[in-house]
N, C-alpha and C positions, 0 to 999 in steps of 0.2 A: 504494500500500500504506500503510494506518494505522501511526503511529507509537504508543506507548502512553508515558504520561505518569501519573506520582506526584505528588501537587500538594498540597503540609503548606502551611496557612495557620494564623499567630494573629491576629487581627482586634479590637483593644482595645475599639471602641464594638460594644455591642450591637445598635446599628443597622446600623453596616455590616457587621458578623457576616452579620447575618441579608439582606441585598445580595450580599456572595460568597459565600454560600452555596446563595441560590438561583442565582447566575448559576453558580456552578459545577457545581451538578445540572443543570442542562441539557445537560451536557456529559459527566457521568462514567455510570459503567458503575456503580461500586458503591463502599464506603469505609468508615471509621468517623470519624464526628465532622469532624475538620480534617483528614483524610488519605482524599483521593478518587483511585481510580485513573479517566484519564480517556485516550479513544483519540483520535485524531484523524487524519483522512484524508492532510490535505496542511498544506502551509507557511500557506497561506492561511487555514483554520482554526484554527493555531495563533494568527497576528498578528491574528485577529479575536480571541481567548479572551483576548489580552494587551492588547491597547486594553482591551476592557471591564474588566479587570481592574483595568487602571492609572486607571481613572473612579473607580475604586470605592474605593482604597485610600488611606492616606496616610502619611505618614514614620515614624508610630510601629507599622504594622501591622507585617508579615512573612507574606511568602508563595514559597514555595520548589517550583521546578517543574524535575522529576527526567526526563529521557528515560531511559525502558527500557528496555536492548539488549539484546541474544542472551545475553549471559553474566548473567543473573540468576542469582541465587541462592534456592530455595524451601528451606523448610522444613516440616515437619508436613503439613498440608492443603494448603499452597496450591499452585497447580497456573495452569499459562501459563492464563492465558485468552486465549481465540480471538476473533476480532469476523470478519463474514463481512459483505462489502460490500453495503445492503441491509438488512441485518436491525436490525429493532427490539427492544432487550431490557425488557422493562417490568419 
């Protein structure tokens, strides 16, 4: 079963902005800007998203990665989103 992951980066150089950025859309469902919700199947997925991560980043960045549990809290619109093992959301 996927875990779901909130993942807020600030990223100082514009070059490597644009490095975790795409490394991290390969991985997220949806976001705004530096705050992508992103699911992941297993442990193994996670420690692969975190080596690439840790390649990319350096001591002045920040990047903060939140596991999602049952007791979320929604407001307004937003609503659980589901991931069904299999499916691609484009």
């Amino acid at each position: 079963m996927s875990k779901h992951y909130v993942i807020a980066y600030d990223i100082l150089s514009p070059k490597r902005a644009v490095r975790v950025r795409k490394l991290l859309y390969e991985y997220a469902f949806g976001g705004q800007k530096s705050v992508l919700e992103i699911p992941l199947s297993n442990k193994r997925e996670l420690k692969l998203l975190l080596k690439e991560l840790k390649a990319l980043i350096i001591d002045e960045d920040s990047v903060n990665i939140i596991e999602v549990n049952s007791s979320v809290k929604l407001f307004g619109k937003a609503d659980v989103l589901k991931y069904d093992k299999g499916v691609i959301i484009v």
